[in-house]
N, CA, C and O atoms as a Maestro MAE file, in Angstrom:
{
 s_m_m2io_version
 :::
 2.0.0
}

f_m_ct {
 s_m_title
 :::
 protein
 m_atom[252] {
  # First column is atom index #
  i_m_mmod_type
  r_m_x_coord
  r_m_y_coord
  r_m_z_coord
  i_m_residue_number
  s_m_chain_name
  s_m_pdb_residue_name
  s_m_pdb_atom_name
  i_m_atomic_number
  :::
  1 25 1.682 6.038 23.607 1 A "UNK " " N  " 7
  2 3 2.569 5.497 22.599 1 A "UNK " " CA " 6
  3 2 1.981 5.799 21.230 1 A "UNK " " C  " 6
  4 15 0.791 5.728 20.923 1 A "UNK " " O  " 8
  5 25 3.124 6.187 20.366 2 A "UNK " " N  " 7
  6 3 2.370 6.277 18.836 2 A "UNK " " CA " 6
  7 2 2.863 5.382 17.909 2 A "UNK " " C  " 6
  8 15 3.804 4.766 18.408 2 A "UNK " " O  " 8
  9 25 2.641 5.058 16.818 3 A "UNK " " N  " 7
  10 3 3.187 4.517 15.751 3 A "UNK " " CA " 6
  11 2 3.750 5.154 15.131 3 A "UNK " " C  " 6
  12 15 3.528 6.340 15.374 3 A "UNK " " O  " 8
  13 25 4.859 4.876 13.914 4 A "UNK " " N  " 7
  14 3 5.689 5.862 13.002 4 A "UNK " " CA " 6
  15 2 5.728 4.739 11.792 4 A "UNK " " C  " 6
  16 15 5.616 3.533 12.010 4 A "UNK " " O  " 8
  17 25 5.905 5.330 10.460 5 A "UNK " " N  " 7
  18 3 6.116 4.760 9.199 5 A "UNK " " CA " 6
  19 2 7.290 4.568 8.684 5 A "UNK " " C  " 6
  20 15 7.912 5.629 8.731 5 A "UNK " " O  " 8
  21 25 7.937 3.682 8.187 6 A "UNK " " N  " 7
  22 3 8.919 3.380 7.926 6 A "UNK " " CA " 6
  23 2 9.418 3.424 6.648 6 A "UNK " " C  " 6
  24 15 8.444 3.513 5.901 6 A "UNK " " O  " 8
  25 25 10.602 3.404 5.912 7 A "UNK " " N  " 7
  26 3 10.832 3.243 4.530 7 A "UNK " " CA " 6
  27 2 10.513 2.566 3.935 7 A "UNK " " C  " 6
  28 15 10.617 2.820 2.734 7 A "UNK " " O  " 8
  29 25 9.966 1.373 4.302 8 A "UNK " " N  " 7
  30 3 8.975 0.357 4.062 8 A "UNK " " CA " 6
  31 2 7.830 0.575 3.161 8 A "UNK " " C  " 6
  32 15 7.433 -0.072 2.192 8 A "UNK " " O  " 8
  33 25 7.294 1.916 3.865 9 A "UNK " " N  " 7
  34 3 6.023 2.444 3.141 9 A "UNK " " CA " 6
  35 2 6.267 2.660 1.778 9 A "UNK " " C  " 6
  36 15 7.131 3.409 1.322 9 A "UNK " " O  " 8
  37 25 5.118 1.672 0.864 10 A "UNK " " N  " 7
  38 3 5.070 1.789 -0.755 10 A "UNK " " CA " 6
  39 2 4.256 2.875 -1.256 10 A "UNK " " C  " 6
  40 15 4.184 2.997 -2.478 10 A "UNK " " O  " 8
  41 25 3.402 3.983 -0.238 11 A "UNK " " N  " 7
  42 3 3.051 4.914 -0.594 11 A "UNK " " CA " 6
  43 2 1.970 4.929 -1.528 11 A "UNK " " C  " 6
  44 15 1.936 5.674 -2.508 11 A "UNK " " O  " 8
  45 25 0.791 3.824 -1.117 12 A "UNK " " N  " 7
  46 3 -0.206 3.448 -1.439 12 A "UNK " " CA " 6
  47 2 -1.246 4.062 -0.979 12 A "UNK " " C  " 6
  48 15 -2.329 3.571 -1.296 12 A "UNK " " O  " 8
  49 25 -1.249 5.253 -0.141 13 A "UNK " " N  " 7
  50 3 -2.166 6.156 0.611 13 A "UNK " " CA " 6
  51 2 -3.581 5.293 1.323 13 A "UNK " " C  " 6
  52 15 -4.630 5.917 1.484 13 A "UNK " " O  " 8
  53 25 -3.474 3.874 1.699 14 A "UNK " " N  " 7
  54 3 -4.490 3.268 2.074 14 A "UNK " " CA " 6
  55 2 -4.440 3.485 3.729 14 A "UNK " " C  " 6
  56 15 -5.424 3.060 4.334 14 A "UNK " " O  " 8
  57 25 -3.255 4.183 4.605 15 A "UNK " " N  " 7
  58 3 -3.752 3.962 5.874 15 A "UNK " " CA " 6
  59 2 -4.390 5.637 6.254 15 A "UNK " " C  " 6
  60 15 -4.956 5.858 7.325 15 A "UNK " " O  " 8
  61 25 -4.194 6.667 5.239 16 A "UNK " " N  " 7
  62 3 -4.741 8.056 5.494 16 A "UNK " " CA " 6
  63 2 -5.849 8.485 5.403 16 A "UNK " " C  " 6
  64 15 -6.025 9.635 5.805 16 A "UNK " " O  " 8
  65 25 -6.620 7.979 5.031 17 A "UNK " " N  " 7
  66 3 -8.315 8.491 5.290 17 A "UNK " " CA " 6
  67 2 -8.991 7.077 6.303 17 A "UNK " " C  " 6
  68 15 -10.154 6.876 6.654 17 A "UNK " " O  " 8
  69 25 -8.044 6.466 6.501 18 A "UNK " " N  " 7
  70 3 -8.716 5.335 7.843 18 A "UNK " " CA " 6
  71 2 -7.872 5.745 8.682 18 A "UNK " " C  " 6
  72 15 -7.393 4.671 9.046 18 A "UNK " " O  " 8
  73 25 -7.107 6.877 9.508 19 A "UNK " " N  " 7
  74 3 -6.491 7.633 10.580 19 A "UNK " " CA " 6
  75 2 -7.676 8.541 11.440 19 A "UNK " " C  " 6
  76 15 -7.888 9.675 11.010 19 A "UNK " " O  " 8
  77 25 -8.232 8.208 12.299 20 A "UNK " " N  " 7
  78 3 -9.501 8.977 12.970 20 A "UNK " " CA " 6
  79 2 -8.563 10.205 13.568 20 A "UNK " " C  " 6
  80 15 -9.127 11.282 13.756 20 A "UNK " " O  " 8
  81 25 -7.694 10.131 13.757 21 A "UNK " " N  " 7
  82 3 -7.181 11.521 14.349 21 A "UNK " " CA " 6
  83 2 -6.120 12.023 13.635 21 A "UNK " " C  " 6
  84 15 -5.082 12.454 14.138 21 A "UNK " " O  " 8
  85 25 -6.493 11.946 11.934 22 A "UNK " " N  " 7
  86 3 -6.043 12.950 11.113 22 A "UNK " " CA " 6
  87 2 -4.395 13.015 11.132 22 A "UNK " " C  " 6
  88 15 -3.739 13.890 10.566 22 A "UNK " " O  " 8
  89 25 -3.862 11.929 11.886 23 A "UNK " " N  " 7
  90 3 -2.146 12.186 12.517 23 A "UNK " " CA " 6
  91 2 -1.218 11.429 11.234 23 A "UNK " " C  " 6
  92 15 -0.001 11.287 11.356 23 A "UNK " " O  " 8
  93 25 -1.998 10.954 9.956 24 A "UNK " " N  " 7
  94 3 -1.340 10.562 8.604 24 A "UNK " " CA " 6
  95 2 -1.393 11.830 7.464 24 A "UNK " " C  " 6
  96 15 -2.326 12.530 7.071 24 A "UNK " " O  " 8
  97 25 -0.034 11.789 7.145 25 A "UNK " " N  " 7
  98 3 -0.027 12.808 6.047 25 A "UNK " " CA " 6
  99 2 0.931 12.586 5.204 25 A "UNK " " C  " 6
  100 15 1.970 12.425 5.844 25 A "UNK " " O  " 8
  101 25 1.144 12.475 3.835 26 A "UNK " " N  " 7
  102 3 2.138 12.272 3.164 26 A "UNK " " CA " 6
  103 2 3.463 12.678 3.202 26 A "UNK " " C  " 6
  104 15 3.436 13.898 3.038 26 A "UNK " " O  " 8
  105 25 4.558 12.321 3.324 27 A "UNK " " N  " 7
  106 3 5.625 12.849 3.521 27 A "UNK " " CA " 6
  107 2 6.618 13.640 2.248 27 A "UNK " " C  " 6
  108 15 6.063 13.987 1.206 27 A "UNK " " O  " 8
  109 25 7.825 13.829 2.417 28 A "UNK " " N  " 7
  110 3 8.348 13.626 1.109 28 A "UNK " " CA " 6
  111 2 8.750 12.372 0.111 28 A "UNK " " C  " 6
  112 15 8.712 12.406 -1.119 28 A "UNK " " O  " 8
  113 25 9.168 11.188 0.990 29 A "UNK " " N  " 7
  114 3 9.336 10.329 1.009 29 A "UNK " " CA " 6
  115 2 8.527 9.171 0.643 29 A "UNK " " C  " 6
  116 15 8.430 8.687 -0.485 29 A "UNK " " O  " 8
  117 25 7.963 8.781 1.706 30 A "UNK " " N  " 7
  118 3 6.756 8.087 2.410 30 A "UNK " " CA " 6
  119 2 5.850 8.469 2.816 30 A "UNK " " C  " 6
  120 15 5.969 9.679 2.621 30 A "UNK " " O  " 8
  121 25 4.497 8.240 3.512 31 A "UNK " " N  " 7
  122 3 3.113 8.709 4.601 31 A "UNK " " CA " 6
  123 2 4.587 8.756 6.352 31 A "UNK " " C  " 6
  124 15 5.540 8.052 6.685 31 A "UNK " " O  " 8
  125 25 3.847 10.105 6.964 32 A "UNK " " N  " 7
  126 3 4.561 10.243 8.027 32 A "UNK " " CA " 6
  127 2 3.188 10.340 9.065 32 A "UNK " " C  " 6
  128 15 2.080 10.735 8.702 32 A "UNK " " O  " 8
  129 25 3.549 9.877 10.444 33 A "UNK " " N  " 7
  130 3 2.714 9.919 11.549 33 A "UNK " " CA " 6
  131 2 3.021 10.859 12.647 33 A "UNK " " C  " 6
  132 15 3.960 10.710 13.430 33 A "UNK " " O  " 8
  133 25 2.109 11.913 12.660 34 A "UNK " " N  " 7
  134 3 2.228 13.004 13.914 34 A "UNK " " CA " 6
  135 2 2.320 12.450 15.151 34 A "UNK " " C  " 6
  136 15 1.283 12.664 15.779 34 A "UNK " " O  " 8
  137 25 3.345 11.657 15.934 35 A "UNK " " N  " 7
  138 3 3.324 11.314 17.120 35 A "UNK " " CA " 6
  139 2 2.360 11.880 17.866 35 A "UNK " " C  " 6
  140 15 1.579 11.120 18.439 35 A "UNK " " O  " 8
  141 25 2.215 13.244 18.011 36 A "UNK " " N  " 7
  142 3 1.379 14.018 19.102 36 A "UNK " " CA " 6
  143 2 -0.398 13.640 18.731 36 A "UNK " " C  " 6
  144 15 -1.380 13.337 19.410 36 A "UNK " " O  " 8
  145 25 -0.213 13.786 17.772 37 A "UNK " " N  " 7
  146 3 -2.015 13.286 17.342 37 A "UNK " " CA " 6
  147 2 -2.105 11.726 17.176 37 A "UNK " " C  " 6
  148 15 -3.106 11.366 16.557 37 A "UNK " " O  " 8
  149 25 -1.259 10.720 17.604 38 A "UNK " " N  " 7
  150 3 -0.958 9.124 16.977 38 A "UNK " " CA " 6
  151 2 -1.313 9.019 18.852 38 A "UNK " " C  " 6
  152 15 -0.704 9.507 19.804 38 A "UNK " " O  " 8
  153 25 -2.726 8.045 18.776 39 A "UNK " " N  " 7
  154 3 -3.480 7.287 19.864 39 A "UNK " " CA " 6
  155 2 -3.217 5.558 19.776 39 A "UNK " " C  " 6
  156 15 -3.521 4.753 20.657 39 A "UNK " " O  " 8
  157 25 -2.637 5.282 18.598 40 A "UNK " " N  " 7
  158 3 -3.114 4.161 18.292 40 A "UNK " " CA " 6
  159 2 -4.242 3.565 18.128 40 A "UNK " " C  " 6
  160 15 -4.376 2.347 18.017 40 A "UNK " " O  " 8
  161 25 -5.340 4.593 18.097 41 A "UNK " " N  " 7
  162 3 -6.456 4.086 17.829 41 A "UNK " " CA " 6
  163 2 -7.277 3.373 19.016 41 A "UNK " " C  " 6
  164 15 -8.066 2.428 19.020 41 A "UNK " " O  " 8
  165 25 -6.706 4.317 20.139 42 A "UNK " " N  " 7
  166 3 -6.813 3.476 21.559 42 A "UNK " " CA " 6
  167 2 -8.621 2.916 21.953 42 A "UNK " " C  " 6
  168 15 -8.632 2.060 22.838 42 A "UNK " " O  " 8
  169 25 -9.446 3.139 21.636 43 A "UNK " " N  " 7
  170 3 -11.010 3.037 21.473 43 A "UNK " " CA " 6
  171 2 -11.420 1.872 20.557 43 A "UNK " " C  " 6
  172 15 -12.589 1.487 20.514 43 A "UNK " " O  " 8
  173 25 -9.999 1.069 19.497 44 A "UNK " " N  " 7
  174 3 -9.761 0.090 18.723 44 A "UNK " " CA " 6
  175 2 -9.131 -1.071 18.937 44 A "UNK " " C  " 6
  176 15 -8.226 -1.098 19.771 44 A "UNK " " O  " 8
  177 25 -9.355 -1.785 18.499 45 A "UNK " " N  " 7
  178 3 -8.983 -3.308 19.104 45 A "UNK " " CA " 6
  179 2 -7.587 -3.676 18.426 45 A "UNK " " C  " 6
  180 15 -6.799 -4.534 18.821 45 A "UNK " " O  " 8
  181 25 -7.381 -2.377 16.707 46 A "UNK " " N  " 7
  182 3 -6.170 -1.903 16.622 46 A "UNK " " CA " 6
  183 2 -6.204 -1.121 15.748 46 A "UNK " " C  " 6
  184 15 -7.114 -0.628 15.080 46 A "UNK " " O  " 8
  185 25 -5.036 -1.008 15.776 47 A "UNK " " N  " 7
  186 3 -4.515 0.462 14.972 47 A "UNK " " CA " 6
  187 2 -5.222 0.602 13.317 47 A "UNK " " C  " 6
  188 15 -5.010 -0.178 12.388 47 A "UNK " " O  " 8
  189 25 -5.925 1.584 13.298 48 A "UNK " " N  " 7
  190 3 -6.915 1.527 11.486 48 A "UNK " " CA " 6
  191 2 -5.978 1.256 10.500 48 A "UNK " " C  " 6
  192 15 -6.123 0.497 9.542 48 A "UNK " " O  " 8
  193 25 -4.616 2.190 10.909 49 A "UNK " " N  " 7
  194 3 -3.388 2.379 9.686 49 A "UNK " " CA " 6
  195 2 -3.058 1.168 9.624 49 A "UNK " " C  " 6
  196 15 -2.778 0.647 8.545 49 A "UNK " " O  " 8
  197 25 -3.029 0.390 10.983 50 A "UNK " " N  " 7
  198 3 -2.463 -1.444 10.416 50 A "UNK " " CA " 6
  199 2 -3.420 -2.465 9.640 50 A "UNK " " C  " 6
  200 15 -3.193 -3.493 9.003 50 A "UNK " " O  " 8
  201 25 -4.627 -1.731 9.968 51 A "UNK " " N  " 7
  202 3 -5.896 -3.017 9.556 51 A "UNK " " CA " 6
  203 2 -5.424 -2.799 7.853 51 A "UNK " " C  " 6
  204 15 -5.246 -3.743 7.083 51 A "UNK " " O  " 8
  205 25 -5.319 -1.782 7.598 52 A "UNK " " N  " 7
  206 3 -5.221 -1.406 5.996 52 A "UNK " " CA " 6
  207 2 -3.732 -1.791 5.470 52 A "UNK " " C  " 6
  208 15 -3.533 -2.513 4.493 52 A "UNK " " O  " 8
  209 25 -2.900 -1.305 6.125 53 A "UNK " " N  " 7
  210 3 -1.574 -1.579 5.082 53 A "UNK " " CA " 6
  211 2 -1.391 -2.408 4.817 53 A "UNK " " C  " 6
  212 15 -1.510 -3.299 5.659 53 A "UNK " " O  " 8
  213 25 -0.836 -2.856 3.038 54 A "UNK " " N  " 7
  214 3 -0.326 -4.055 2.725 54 A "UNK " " CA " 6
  215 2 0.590 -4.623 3.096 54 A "UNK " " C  " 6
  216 15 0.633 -5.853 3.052 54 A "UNK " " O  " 8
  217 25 1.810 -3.704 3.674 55 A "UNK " " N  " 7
  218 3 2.494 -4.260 4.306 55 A "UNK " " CA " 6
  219 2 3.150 -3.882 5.899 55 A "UNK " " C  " 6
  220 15 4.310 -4.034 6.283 55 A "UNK " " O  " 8
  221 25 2.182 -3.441 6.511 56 A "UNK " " N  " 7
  222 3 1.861 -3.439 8.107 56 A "UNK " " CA " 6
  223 2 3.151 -3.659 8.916 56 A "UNK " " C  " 6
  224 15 3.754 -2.908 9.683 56 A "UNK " " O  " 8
  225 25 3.411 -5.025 8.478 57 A "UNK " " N  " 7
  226 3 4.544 -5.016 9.547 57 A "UNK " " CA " 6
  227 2 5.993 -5.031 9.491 57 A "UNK " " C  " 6
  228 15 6.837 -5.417 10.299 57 A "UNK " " O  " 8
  229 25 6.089 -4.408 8.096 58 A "UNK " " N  " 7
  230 3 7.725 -3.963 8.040 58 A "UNK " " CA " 6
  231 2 7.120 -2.387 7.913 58 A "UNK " " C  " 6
  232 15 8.091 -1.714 8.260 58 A "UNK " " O  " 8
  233 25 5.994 -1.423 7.588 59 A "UNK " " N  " 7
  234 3 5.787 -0.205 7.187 59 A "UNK " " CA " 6
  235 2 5.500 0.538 8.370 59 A "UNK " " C  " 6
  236 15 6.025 1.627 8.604 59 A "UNK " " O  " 8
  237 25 4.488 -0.156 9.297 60 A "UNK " " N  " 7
  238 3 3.973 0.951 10.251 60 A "UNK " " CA " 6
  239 2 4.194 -0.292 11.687 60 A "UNK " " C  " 6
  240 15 3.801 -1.450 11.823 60 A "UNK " " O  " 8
  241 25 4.992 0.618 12.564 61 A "UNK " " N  " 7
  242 3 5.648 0.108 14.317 61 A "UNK " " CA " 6
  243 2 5.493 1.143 14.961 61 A "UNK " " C  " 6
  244 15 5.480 2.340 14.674 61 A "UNK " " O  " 8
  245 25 5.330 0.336 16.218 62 A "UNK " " N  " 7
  246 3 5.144 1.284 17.449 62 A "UNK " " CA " 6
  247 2 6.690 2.293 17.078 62 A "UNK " " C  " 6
  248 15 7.570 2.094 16.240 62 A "UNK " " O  " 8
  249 25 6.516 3.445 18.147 63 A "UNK " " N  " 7
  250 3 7.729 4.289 17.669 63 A "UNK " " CA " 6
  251 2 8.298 3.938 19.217 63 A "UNK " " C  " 6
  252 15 9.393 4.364 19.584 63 A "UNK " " O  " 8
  :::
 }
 m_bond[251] {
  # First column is bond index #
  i_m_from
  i_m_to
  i_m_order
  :::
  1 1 2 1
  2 2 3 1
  3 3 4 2
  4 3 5 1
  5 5 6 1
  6 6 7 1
  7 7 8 2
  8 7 9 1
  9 9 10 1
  10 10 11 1
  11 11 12 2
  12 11 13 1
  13 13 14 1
  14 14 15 1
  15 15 16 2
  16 15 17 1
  17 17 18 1
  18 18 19 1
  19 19 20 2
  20 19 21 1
  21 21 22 1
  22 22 23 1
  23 23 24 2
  24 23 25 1
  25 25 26 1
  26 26 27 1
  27 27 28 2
  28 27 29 1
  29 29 30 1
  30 30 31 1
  31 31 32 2
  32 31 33 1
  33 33 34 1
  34 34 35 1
  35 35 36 2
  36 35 37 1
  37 37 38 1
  38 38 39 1
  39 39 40 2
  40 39 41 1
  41 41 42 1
  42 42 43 1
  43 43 44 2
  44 43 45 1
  45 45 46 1
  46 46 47 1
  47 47 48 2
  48 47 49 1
  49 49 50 1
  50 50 51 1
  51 51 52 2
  52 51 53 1
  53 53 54 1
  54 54 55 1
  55 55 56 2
  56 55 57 1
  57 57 58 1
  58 58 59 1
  59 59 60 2
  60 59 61 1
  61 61 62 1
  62 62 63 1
  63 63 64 2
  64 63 65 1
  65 65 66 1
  66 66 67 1
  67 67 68 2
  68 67 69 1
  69 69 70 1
  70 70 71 1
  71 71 72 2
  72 71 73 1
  73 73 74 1
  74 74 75 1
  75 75 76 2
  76 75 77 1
  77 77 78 1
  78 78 79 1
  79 79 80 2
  80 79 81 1
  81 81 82 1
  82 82 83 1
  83 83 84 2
  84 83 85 1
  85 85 86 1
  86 86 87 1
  87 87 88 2
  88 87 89 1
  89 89 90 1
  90 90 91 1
  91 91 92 2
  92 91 93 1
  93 93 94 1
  94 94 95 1
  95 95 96 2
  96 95 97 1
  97 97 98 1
  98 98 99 1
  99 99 100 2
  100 99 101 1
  101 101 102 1
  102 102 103 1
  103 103 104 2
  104 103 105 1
  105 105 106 1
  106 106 107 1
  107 107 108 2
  108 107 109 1
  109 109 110 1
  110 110 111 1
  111 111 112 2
  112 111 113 1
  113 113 114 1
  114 114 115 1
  115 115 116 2
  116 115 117 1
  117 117 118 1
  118 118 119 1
  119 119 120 2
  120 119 121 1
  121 121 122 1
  122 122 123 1
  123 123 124 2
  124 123 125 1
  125 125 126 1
  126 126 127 1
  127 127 128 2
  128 127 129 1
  129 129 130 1
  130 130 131 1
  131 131 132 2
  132 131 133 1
  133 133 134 1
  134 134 135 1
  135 135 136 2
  136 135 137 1
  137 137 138 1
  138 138 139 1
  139 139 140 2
  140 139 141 1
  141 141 142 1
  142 142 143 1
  143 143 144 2
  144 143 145 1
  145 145 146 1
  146 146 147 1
  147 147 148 2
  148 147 149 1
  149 149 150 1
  150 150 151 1
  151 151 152 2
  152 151 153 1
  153 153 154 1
  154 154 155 1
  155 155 156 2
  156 155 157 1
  157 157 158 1
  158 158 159 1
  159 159 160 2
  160 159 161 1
  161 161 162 1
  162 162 163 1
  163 163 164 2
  164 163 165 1
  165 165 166 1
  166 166 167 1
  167 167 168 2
  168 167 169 1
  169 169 170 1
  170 170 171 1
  171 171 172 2
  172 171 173 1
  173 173 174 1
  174 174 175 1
  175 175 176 2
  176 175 177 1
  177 177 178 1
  178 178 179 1
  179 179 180 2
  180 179 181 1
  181 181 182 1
  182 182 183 1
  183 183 184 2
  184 183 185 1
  185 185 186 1
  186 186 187 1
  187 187 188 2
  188 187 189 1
  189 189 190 1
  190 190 191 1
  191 191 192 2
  192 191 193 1
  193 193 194 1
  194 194 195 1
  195 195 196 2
  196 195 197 1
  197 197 198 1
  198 198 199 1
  199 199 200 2
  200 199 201 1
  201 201 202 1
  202 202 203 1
  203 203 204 2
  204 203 205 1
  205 205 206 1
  206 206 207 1
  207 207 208 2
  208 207 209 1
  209 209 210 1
  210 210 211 1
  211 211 212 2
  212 211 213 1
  213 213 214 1
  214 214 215 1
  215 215 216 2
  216 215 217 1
  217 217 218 1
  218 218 219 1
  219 219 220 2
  220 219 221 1
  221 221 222 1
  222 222 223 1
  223 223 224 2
  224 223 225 1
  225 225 226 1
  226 226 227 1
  227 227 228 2
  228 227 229 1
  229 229 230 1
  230 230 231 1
  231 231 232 2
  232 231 233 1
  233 233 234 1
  234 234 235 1
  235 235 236 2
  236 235 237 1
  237 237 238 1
  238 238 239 1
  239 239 240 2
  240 239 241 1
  241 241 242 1
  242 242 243 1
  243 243 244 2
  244 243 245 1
  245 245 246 1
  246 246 247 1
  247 247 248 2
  248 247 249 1
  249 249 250 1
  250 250 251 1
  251 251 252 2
  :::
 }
}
């Protein structure tokens, strides 16, 4: 399962250099999440991109 970013995202670049598998990248829009490289951080107790975002749980959900 991966996570995906939502319109939500205020585009504060705080969950992209805490992504261990590089799967955050800015969009046109918003930060977008490479499903194929998105682990959830499975080795984590949770997701890095959630520990950081300000607003987590309208910005970044399971997909």
């Amino acid at each position: 399962m991966a996570r995906k970013i939502t319109d939500a995202c205020i585009n504060c670049g705080a969950c992209e250099p805490e992504c261990p598998n590089e799967a955050i990248a800015a969009g046109d829009e918003y930060y977008v999440i490479d499903a194929d490289k998105c682990d959830e951080c499975a080795d984590k107790d949770e997701a890095q991109c959630v520990s950081v975002c300000p607003v987590a749980d309208e910005a970044i959900v399971k997909a």
